[in-house]
N, C-alpha and C positions, 0 to 999 in steps of 0.2 A: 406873166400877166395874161388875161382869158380873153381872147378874143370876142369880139364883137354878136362874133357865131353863138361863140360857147354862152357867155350870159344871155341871149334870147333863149337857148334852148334852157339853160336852169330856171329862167323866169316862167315860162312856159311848162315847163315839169310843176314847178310848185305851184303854181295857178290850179292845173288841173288835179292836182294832189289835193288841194283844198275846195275844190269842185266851181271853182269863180269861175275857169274860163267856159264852162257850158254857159254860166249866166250873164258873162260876159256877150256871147255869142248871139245870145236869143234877147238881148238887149239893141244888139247893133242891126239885128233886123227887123224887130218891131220900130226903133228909127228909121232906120232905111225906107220899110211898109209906110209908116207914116207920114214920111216926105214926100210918097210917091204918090198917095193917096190921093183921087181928085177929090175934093168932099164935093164939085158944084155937080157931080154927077149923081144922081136919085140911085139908092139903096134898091136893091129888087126888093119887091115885097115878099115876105117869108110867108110860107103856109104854115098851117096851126103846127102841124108834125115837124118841121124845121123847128122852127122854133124853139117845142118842146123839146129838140134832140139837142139843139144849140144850148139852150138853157141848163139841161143835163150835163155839157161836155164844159161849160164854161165854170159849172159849181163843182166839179170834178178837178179842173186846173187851177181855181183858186182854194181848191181844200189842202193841194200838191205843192200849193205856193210858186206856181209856174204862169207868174203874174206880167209877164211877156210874151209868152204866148197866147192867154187872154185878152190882152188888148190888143193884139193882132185879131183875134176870134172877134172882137168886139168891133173893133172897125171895118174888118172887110164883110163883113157880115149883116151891118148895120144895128144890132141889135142894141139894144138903151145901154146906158152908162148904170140904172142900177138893174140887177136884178129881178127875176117876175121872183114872188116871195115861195118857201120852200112848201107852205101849206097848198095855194094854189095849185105844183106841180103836182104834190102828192096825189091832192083830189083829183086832175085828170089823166095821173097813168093809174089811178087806183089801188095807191100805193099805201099801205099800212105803216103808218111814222112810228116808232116806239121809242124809249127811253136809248136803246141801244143802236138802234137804224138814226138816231139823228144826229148822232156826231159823226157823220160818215156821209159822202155825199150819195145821192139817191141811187146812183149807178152802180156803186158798191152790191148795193141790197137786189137789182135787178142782177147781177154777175151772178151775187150768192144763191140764187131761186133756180135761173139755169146750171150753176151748177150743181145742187142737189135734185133739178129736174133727172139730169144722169146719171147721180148716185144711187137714185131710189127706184127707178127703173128699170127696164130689159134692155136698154139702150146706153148701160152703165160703161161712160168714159173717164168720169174720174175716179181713180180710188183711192187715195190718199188726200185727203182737206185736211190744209190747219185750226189750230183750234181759233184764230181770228175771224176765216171765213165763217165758223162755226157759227159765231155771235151773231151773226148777220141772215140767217137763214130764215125763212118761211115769214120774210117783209110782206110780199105780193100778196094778194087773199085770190080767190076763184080759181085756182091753176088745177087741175086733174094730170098730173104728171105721169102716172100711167098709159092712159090714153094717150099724152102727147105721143111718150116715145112709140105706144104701139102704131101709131100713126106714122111717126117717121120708119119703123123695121117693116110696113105695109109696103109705105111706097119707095123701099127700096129696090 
């Protein structure tokens, strides 16, 4: 017969085999955060660029489905319960939405622009992109990526 040991550890094996117990985990501390939480204490006020980073990071965690971590993001942060809408964000990082950038959250397509910034450059760090990134490239409009990186091999 299996001791007490041994079935926590098989239980534990298949949890994590089936990927529960991460989301187990990041369940028991968005409770936790939330119990702990004073709500009678006022929210800092967020500056526009908070904001916009938070907003970016939280449509990033719910596109991952990392819907615990998000409302940790959402409470400690004080940000709303819904969303600022995805055309708003576009139009203030001046971000190019297209058929392909919008099933992807916005930070995707900000990734993909830095990294063909150093693709196409004298400052070239990546060299191998997949063809996923691929789809994702030249979102941002205005960028002279030349220039960028001449500017970072200047002031190195």
């Amino acid at each position: 017969m299996a001791s007490v040991g041994d079935l926590k550890a098989v239980v534990k094996d298949t949890l994590e085999k089936r990927g529960v117990m991460g989301q187990l985990k990041a369940r028991v501390r968005a409770e936790v955060f939330e119990a702990l939480d004073d709500r009678s204490e006022p929210k800092p006020v967020l500056s526009p660029e908070n904001l916009l980073i938070n907003e970016l990071i939280r449509e990033y965690l719910a596109f991952n489905k990392y819907r615990y971590t998000a409302s940790v993001l959402t409470a400690e942060t004080g940000l709303s319960d819904i969303p600022l809408d995805r055309s708003f964000l576009t139009k203030e990082l001046n971000v190019v939405d297209d058929m392909n950038s919008q099933s992807v959250p916005i930070l995707y397509g900000i990734l993909s622009h830095f990294l063909k910034e150093h693709e196409e450059g004298p400052c070239q760090r990546v060299e191998n992109v997949s063809a996923e990134k691929q789809t994702f490239r030249n979102i941002l409009r205005g960028r002279n990526t030349k220039a960028s990186c001449l500017h970072q091999i200047k002031g190195q």
